[in-house]
N, CA, C and O of each residue as an XYZ file, in Angstrom:
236
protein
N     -48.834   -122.903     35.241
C     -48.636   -123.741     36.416
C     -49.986   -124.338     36.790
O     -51.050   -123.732     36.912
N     -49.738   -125.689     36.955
C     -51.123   -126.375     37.484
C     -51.620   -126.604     38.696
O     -50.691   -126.955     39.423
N     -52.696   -126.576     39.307
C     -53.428   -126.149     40.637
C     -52.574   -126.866     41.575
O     -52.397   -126.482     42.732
N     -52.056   -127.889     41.082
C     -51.444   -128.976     42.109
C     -49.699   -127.980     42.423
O     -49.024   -127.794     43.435
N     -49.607   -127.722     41.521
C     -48.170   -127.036     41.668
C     -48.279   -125.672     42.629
O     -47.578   -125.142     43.491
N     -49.499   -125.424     42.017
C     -50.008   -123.765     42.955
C     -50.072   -124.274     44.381
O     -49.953   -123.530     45.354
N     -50.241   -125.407     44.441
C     -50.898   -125.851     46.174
C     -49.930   -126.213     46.910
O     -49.935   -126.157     48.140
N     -48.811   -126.707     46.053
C     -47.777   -127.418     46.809
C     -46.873   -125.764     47.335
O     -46.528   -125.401     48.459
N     -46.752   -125.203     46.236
C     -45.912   -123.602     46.689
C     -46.781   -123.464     47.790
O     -46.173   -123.450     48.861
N     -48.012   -123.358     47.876
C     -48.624   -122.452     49.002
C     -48.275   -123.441     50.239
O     -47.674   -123.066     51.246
N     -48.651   -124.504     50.058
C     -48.107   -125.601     51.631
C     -46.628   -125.266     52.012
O     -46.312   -125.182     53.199
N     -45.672   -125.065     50.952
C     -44.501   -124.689     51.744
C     -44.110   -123.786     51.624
O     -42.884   -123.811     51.520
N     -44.691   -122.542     51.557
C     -44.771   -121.236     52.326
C     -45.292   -121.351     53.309
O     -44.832   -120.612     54.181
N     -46.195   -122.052     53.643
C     -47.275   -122.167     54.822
C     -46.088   -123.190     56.031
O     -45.825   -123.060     57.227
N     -45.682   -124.065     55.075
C     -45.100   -125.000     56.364
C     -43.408   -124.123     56.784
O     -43.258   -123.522     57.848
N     -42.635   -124.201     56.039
C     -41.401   -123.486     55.981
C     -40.936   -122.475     55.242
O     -39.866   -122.177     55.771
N     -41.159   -121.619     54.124
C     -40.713   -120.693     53.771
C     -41.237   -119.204     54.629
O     -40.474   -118.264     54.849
N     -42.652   -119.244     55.026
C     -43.091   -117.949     55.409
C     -43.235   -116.646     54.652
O     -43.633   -115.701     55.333
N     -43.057   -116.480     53.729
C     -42.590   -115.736     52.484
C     -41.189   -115.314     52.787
O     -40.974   -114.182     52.353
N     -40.420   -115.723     53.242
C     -38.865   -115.285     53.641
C     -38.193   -115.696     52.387
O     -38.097   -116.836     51.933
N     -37.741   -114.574     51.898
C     -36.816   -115.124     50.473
C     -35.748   -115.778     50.561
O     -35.625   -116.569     49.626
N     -34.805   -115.788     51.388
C     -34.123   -116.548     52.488
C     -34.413   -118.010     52.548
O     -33.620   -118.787     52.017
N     -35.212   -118.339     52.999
C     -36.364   -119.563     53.015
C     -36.545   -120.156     52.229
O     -36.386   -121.376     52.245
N     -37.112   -119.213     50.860
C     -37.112   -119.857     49.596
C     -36.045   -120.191     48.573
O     -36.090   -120.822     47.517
N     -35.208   -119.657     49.128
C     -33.733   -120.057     48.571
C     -33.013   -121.292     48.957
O     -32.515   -122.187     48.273
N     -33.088   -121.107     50.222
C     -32.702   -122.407     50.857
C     -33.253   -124.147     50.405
O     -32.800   -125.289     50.334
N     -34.855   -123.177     50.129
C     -35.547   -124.862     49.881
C     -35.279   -125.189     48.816
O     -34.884   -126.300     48.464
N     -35.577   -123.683     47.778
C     -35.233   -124.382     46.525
C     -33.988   -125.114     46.083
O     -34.157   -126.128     45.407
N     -32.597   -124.682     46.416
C     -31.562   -124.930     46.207
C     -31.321   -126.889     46.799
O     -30.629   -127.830     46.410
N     -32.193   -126.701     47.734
C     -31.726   -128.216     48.729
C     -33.065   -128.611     47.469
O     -32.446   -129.509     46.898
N     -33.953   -128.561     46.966
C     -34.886   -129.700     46.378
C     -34.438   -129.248     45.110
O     -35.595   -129.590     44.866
N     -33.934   -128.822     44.037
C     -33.101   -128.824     42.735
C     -31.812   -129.639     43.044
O     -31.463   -130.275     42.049
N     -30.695   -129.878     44.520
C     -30.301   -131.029     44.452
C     -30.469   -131.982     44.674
O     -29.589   -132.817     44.467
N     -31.630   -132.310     45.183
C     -32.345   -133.620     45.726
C     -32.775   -134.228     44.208
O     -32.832   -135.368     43.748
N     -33.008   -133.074     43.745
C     -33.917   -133.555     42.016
C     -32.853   -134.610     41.000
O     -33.074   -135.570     40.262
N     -31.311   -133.668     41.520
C     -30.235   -133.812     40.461
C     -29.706   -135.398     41.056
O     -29.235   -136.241     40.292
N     -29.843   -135.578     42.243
C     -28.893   -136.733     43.226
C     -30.270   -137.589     42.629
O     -29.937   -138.757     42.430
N     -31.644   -137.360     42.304
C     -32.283   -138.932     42.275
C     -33.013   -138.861     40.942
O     -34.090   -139.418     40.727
N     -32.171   -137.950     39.856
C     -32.595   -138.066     38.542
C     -34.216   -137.551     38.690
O     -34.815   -137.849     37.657
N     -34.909   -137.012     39.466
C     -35.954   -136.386     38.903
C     -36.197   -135.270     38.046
O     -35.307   -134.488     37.712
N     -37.471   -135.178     37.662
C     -38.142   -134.246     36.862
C     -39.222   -132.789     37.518
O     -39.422   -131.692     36.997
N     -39.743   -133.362     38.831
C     -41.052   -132.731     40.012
C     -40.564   -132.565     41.214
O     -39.711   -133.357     41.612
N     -40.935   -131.674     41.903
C     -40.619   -131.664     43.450
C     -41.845   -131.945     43.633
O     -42.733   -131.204     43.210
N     -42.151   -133.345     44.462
C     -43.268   -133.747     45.153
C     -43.211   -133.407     46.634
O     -42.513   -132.577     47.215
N     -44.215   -134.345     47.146
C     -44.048   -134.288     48.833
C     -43.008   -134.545     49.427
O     -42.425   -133.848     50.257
N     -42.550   -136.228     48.759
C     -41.449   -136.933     49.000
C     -40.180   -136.299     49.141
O     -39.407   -136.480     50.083
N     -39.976   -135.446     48.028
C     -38.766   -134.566     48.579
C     -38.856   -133.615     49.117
O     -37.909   -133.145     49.748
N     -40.199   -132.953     49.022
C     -39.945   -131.962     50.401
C     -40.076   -132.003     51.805
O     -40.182   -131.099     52.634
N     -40.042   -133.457     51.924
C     -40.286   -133.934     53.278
C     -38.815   -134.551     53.196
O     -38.202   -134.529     54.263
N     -38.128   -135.119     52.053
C     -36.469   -134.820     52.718
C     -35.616   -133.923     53.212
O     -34.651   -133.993     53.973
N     -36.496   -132.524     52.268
C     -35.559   -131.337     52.035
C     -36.272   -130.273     53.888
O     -35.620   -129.386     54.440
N     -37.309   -130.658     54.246
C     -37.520   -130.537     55.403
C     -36.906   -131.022     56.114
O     -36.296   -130.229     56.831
N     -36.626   -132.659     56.424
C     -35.419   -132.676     57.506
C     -34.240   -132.506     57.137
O     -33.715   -132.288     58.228
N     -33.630   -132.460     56.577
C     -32.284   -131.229     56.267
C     -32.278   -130.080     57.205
O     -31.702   -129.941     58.284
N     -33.200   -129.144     56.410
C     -33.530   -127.702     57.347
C     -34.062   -128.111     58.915
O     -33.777   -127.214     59.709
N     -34.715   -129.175     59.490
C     -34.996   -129.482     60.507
C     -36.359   -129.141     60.455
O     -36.871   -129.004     61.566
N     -37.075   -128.969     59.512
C     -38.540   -128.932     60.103
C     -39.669   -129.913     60.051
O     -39.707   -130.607     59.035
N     -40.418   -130.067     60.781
C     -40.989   -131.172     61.008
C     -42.381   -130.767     60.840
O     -42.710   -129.703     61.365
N     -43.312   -131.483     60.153
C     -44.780   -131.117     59.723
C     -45.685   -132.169     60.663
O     -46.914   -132.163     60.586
């Protein structure tokens, strides 16, 4: 895994997961269908700033 990938996990533990496995289920599941609905390959910012307002959180 590359530093950029390491950084992005740690920002959203930091912003919304909390280490709550719960949390991380949730996100992952909502940004693996965000991936599938717009043909991507990466979870960037872009979708986790969709997959944030879904869950309602706001950065």
């Amino acid at each position: 895994m590359g530093g950029r990938a390491a950084d992005l996990i740690a920002l959203v533990d930091k912003q919304a997961a909390h280490g709550n496995f719960r949390a991380w289920a949730r996100i992952t599941k909502l940004a693996t269908d965000g991936l599938t609905a717009q043909g991507g390959t990466r979870i960037d910012e872009h979708l986790l700033r969709q997959v944030y307002d879904r869950i309602g959180i706001r950065t």
